[in-house]
C-alpha positions in Angstrom: -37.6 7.0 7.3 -39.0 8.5 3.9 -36.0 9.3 1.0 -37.6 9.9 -2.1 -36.8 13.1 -3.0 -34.2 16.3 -2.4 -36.7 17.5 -0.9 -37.3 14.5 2.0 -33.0 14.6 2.4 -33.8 18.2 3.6 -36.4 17.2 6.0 -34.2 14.4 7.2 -31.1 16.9 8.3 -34.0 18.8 10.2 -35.1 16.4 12.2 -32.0 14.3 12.8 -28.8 17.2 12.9 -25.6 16.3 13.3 -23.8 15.5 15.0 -26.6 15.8 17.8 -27.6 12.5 15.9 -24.6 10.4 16.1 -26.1 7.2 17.7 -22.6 6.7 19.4 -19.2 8.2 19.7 -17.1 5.3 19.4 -17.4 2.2 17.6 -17.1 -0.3 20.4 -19.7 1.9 22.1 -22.4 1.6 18.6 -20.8 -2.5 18.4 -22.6 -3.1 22.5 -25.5 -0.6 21.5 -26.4 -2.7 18.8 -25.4 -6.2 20.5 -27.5 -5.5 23.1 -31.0 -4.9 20.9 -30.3 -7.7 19.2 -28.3 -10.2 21.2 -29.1 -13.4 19.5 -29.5 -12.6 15.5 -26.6 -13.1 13.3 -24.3 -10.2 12.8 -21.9 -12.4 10.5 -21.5 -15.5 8.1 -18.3 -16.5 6.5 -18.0 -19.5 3.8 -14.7 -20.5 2.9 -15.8 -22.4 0.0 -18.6 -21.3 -2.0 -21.5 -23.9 -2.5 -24.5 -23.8 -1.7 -24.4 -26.4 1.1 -20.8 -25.9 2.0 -20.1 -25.4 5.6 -20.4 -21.9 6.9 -19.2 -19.8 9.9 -21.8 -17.5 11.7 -21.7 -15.3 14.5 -24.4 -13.3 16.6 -23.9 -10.3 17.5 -23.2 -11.7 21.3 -20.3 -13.6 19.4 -19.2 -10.7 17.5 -19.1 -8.5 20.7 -17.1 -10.8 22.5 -14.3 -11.5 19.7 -14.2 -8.0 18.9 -13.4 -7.6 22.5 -11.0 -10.1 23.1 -8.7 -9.2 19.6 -8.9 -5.5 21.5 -7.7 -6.8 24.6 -4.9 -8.7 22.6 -4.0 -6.0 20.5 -4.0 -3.3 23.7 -1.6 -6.3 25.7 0.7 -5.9 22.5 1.2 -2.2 23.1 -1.2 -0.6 20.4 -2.6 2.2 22.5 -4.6 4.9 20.5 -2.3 5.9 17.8 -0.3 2.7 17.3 -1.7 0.9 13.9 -3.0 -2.9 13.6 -2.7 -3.8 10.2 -3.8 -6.5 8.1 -3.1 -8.4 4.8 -5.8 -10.6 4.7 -8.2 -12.0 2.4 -12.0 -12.0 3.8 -12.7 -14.5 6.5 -14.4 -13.7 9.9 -11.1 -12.8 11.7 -10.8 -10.2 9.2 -14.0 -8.9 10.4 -12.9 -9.2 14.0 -9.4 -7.8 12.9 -11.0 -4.7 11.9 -13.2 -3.7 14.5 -10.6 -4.7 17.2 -7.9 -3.1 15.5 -10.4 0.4 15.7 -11.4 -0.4 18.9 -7.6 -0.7 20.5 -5.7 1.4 18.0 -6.0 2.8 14.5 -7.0 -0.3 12.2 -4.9 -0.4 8.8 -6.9 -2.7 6.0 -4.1 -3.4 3.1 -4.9 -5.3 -0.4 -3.3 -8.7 -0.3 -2.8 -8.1 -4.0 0.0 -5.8 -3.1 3.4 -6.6 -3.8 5.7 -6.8 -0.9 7.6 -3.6 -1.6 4.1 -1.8 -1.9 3.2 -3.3 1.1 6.3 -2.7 3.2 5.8 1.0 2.0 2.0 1.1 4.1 3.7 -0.4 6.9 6.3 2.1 7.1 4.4 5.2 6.3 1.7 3.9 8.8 4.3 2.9 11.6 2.4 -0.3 12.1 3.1 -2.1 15.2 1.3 -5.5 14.4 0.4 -7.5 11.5 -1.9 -9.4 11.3 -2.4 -11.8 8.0 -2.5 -15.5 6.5 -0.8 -18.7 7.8 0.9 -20.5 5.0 -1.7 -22.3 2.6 -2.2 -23.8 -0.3 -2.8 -21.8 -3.3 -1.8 -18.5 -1.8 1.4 -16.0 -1.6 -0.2 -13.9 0.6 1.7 -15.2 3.7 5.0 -15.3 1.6 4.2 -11.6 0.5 3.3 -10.0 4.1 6.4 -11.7 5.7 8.7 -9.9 3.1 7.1 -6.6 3.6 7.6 -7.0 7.3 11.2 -7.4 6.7 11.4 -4.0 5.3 9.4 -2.2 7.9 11.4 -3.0 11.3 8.5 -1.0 13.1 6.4 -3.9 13.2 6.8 -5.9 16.5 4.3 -8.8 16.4 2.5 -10.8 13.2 -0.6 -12.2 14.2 -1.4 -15.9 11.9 -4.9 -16.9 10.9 -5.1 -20.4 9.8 -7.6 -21.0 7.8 -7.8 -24.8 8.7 -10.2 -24.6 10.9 -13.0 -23.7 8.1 -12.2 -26.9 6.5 -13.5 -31.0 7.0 -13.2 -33.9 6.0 -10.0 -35.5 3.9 -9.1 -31.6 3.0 -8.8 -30.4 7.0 -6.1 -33.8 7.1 -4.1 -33.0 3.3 -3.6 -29.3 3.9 -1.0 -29.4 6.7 0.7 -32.3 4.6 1.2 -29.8 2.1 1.1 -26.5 3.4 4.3 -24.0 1.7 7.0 -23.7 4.2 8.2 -20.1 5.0 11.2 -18.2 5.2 11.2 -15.8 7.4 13.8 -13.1 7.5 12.0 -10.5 10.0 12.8 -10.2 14.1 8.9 -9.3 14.5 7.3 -12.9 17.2 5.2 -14.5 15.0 2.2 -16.5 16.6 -1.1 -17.6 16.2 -4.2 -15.3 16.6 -7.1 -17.5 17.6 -4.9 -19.1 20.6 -3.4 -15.4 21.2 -7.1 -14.4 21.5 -8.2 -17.3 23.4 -6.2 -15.7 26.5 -7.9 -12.3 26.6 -11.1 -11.6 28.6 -14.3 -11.8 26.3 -17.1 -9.4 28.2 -15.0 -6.3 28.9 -12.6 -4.3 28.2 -9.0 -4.1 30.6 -8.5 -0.3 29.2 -10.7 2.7 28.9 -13.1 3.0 25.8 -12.4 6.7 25.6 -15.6 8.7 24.8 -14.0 11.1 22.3 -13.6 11.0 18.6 -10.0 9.9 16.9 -8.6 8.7 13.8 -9.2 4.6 14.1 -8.9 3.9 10.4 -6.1 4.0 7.4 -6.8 3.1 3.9 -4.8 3.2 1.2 -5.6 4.2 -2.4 -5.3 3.5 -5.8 -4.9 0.5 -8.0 -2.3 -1.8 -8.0 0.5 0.1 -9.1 2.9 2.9 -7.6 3.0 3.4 -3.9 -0.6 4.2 -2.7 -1.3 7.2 -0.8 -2.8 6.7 3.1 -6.0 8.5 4.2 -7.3 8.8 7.7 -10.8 7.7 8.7 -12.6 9.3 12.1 -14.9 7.1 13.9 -17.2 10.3 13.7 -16.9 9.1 9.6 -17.1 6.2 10.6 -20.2 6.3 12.4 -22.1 8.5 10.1 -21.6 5.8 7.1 -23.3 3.2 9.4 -26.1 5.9 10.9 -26.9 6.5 6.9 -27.1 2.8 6.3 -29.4 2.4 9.5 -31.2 5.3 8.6 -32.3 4.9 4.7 -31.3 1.7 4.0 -31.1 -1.5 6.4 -32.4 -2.9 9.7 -32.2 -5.9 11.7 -34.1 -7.8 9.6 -32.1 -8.1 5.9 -29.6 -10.4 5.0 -26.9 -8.7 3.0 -24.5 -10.5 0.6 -21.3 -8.4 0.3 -18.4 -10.4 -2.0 -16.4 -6.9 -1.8 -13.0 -7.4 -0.2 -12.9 -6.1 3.4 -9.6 -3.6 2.7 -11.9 -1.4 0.7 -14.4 1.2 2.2 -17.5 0.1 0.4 -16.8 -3.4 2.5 -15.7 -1.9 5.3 -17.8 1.5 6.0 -20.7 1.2 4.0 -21.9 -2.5 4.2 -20.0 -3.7 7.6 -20.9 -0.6 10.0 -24.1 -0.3 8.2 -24.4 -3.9 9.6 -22.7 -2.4 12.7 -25.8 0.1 13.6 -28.6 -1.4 12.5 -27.9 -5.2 13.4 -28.5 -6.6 9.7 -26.7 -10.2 8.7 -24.1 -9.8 6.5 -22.2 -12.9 4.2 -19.1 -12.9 2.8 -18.5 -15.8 0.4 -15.1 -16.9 -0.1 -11.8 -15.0 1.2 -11.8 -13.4 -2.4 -15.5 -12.7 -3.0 -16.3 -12.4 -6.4 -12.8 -13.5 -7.6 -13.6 -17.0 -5.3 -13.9 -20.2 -7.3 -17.2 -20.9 -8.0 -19.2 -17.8 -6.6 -20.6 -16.6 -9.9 -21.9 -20.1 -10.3 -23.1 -20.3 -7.2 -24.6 -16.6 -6.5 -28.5 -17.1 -7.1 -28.0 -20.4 -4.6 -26.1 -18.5 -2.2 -28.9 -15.6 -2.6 -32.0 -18.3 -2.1 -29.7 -20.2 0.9 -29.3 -16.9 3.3 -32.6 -15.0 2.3 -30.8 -12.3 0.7 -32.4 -9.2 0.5 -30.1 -7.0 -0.4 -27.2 -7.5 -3.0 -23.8 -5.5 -3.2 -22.3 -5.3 -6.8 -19.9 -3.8 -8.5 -20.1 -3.2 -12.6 -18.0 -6.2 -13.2 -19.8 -8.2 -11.2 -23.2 -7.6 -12.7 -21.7 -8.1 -16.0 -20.2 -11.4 -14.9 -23.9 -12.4 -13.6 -25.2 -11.8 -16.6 -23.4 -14.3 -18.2 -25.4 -17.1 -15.8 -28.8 -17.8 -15.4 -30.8 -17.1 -12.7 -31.3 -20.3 -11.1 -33.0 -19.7 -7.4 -35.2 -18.4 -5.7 -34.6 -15.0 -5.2 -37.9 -13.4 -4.4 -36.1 -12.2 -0.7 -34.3 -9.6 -2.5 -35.4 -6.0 -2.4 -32.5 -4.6 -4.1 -28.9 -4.5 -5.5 -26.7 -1.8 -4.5 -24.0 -0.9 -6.9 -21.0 1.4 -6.4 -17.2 1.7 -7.1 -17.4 2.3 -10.8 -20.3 3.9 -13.4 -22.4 1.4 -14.1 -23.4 1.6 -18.2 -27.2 2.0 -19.0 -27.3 -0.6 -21.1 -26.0 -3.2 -18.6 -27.8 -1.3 -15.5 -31.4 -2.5 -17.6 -29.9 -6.2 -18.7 -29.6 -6.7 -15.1 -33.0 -5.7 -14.0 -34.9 -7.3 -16.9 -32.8 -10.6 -15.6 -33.4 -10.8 -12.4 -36.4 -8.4 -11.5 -34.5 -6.5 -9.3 -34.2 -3.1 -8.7 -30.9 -2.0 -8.6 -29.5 1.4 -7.0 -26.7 3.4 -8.5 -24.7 5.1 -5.7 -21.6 7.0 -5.0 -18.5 7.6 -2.9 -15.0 7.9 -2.1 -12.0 6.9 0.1 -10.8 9.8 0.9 -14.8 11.4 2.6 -14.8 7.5 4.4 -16.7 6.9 2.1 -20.8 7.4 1.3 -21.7 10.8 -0.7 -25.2 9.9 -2.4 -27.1 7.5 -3.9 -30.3 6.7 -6.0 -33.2 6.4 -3.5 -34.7 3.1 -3.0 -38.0 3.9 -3.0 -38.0 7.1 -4.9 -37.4 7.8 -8.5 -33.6 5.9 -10.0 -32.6 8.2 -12.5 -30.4 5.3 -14.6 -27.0 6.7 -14.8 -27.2 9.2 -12.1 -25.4 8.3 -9.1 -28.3 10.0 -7.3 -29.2 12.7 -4.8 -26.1 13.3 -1.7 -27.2 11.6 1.1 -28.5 13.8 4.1 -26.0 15.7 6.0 -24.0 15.6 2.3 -23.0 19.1 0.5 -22.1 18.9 -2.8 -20.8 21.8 -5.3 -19.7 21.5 -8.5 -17.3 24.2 -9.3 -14.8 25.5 -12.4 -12.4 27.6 -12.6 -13.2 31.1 -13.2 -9.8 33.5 -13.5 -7.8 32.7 -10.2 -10.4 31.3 -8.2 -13.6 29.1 -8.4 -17.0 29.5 -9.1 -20.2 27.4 -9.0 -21.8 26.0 -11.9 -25.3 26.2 -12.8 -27.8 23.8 -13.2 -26.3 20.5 -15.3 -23.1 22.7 -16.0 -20.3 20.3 -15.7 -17.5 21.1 -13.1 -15.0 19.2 -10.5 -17.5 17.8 -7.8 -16.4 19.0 -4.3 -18.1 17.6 -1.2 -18.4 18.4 2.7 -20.0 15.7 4.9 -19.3 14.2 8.8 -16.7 11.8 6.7 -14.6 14.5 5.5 -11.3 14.9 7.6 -10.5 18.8 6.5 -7.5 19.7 5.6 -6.0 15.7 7.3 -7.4 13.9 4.4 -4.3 12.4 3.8 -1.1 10.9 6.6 1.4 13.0 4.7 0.4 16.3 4.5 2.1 17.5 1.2 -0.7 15.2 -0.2 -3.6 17.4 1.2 -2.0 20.6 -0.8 -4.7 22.1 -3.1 -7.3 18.9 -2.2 -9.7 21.3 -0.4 -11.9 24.6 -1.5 -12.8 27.3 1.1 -11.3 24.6 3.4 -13.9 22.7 3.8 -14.7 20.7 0.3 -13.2 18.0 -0.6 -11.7 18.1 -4.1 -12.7 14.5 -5.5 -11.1 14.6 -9.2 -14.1 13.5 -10.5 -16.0 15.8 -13.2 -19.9 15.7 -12.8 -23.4 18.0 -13.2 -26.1 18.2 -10.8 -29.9 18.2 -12.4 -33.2 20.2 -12.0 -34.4 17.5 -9.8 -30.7 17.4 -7.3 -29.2 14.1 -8.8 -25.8 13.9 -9.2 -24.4 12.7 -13.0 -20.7 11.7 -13.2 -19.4 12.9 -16.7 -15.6 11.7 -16.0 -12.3 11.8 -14.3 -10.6 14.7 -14.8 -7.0 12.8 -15.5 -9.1 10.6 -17.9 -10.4 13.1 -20.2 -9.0 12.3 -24.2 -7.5 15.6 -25.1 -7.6 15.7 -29.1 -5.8 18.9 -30.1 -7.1 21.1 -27.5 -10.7 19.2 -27.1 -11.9 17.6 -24.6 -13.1 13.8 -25.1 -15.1 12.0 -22.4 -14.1 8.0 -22.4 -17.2 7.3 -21.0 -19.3 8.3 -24.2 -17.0 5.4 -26.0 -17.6 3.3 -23.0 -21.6 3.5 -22.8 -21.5 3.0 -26.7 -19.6 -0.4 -26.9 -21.0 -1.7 -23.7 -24.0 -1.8 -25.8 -22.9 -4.6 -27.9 -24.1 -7.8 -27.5 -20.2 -9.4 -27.3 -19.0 -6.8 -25.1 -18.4 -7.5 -21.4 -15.9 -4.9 -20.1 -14.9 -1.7 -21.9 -11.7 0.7 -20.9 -11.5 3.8 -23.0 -8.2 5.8 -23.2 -6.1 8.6 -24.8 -3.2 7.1 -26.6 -0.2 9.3 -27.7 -0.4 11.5 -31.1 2.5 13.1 -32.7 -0.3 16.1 -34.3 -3.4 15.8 -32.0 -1.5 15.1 -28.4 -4.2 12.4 -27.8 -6.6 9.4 -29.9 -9.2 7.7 -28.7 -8.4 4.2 -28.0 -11.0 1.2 -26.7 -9.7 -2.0 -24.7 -12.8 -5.0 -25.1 -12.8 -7.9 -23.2 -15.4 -9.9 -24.9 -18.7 -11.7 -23.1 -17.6 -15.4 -22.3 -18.0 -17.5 -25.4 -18.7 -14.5 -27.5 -17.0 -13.8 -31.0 -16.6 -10.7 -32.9 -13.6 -8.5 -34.4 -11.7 -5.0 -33.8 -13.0 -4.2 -37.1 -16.5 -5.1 -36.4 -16.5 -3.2 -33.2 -14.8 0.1 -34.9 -17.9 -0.2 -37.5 -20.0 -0.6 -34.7 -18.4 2.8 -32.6 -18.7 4.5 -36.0 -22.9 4.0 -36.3 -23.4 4.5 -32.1 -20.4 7.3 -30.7 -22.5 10.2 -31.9 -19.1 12.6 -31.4 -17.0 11.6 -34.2 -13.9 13.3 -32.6 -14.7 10.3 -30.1 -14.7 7.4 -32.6 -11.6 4.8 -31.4 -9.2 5.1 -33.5 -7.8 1.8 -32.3 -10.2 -1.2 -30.8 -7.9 -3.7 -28.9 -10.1 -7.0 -27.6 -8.3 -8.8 -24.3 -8.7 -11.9 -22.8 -8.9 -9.7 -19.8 -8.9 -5.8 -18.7 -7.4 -4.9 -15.9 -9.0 -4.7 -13.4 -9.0 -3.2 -9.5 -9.5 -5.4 -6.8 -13.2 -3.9 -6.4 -13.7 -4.5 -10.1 -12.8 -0.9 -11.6 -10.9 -1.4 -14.7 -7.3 -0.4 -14.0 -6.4 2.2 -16.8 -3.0 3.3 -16.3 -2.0 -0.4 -17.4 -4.6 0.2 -20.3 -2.4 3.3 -21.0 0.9 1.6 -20.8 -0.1 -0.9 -23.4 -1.2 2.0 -25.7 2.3 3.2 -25.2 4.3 1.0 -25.8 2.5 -0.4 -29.3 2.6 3.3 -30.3 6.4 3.7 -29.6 7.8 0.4 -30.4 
């Protein structure tokens, strides 16, 4: 289908409106749908280690189908009926994949960040009510088992914990050392504990024992935030759901590409764009390592990994691309039609370092937890206005709005205002499990309130000019971090910029820069302050202090984290 323009998004809603377009209702209705097209082609790969030639774990979509129906089964025989919560603290892995949909498919599926601590954790599970866990079996090199069994102890809801083992991925002298020296646990919870495979071995793999109810239903929680504070909850409809994966179907993929998606499958991109894009159209998608792009060895390895499973499409983060920058291209990677970059504003400087690189085109896109997730993107094959995040995908209202008096108004063209949204993945007025939250987070009711600060063009495309909670105010002015940001990403040294408001006894707020340096790359604070001096154009802008790192901060998608950026600035200013 033709997306090129605003214009073609236009057409698109009028001959495909929702929701008389939704290809299914229920997930485990679009999961047979697609299985049944395409019965024999894979749906999923899974390396535990990431070399090229290392042994990897694929399933068909026949395969798929059938685990996804027996975790279901196992999770329904547990007691999750539609409203009861499956969670999971798990690193990627293909019973993460299963986990998920089977978790949707009997209950409401609850993804959490392994990177959590426990009390964070425990603090989900409570404010979720989850009934079953399912995460890690002791192994080596990782606390997530250690981490999920303390947070169990402090949310007595949860009845059963469901162990993957990651053994089984393993050969050779490693598959006989690792029970030799796997951690022993201490378990201080009442919750059973057993093993999932052999739980799901019991369960019946071609149907379903309970009704698939044809109606729509929250089936998802994610959490929010960084790593710090207790994150907030939001609720995901399979209509949501769904509509991700019909966009991705639509515009984007079909049964024929090969997708490489090193994103962690507790975040939405992961989850609702790539893997129920997967979901309707019956692409291949391949997750290296448990950690993706945090796995040993998968920068090194990513061309390979790209010539070994024909990759045609790759998904990226900024960090990421930045990181592959830092390695030559050394494959074969004429199979790739594009890269596909979200979760963070990707600096023009980098955005063209990357496609002079690799020849690749790479697509700027946009999109939050809280509407499921998909809200626009650059078209593939129309014009990629470099850092735009693009036009909103069909079926996708956007309004940019200010405040005006007591009320709101709309801004003109490329007036900057808080970007508001209304699409099939916004839950009105339920965007969040504790309703306090969802105070003042919609106007007229229906648009979402994203925080974010952006413009809309002539042409429709959607510009991101900031967060609102991360604008520098300098005695009464505002200051956009990301002009810093764009300016010193432009340096050769320069990997990763985070751009901040530190305290100011007279102006409230100065600009301050955090650097973490280009590996192997040398250069000073000083050198870096001249160089913010010649290309921040805003001299009210100009850093009044350049820190360099060994490492920012960072999210577990690769946004850096800047409330610890702000802490630092803190406490050097007060102590």
């Amino acid at each position: 289908m033709t997306w090129m323009t605003l214009a073609d998004k236009e057409k698109i809603e009028r001959d495909n409106p929702w929701p008389a377009s939704q290809p299914a209702t229920t997930i485990y209705e679009l999961l047979s749908q697609t299985t049944k097209r395409n019965p024999l082609r894979k749906a999923t790969t899974f390396q535990l280690l990431s070399g090229p030639h290392d042994p990897a774990d694929t399933l068909t979509w026949t395969d798929l189908l059938h685990q996804v129906t027996e975790a279901a089964n196992l999770f329904r025989s547990l007691g999750v009926g539609p409203t009861d919560v499956v969670a999971y603290i798990l690193p990627n892995s293909t019973e993460t994949v299963v986990t998920f949909l089977g978790g949707m498919v009997a209950g409401i599926v609850n993804p959490i960040n392994p990177l959590l601590e426990a009390e964070q954790i425990g603090s989900i599970l409570r404010e979720t009510n989850a009934k079953v866990v399912v995460t890690l079996k002791p192994f080596p090199k990782t606390d997530v088992p250690q981490k999920a069994h303390e947070a169990v102890a402090m949310a007595p809801n949860v009845e059963h914990v469901l162990e993957v083992d990651l053994l089984r991925y393993l050969t050779g002298l490693k598959k006989l050392i690792v029970p030799l020296i796997r951690p022993k646990l201490s378990i201080t919870h009442n919750a059973k504990v057993r093993d999932l495979r052999t739980a799901m071995a019991g369960q019946q793999s071609t149907k379903l024992t309970f009704e698939d109810v044809k109606e729509d239903r929250v089936a998802a929680y994610f959490h929010t935030g960084g790593t710090t504070g207790m994150p907030k909850v939001a609720q995901h409809k399979y209509s949501g759901m769904i509509y991700n994966g019909w966009l991705g179907d639509t515009l984007l993929f079909s049964e024929k590409d090969n997708v490489i998606c090193p994103l962690p499958l507790f975040h939405v991109f992961a989850c609702h764009v790539i893997l129920m894009s997967m979901v309707a159209s019956g692409g291949h998608v391949v997750f290296p390592t448990p950690q993706g792009y945090r796995g040993d060895g998968v920068f090194d390895n990513f061309w390979k990994l790209v010539e070994r499973w024909k990759i045609t499409f790759i998904i990226t983060v900024p960090t990421a691309i930045a990181a592959k920058m830092q390695r030559p291209v050394d494959a074969d990677i004429s199979t790739v039609k594009t890269a596909f970059s979200g979760s963070a504003p990707l600096p023009v400087e980098l955005f063209k370092r990357f496609e002079a690189a690799t020849g690749v085109s790479l697509v700027e896109g946009y999109g939050l937890t809280e509407a499921t997730c998909l809200v626009s993107c650059n078209p593939v094959d129309g014009e990629k206005k470099i850092g735009s995040i693009g036009v909103p995908f069909p079926h996708t209202q956007v309004r940019i709005l200010r405040p005006h008096g007591d009320s709101y108004v709309e801004c003109a063209v490329d007036e900057v205002g808080e970007i508001c949204i209304d699409n099939p993945g916004v839950f009105e007025g339920s965007t969040y499990t504790e309703s306090d939250k969802n105070t003042d987070l919609f106007h007229d009711d229906y648009f979402l309130r994203t925080g974010d600060l952006g413009r809309i063009d002539a042409d429709g495309y959607l510009w991101i000019t900031g967060r609102a909670k991360d604008l520098i105010i300098r005695g009464g002015h505002n200051i956009d971090p990301a002009e810093i940001e764009e300016a010193l990403a432009g340096h050769e040294a320069v990997a990763f910029v985070g751009a901040i408001g530190q305290p100011d006894q007279i102006a409230g707020e100065l600009p301050c820069a955090y650097v973490e340096l280009v590996e192997g790359a040398s250069v000073t604070p000083e050198e870096l302050s001249a160089y913010c001096e010649e290309h921040v154009h805003e001299r009210a802008a100009r850093p009044k202090h350049v820190e360099i790192l060994d490492e920012l901060p960072k999210t577990a998608v690769g946004k850096v984290f800047k409330p610890d950026l702000r802490k630092k600035a803190i406490t050097r200013i007060y102590n």
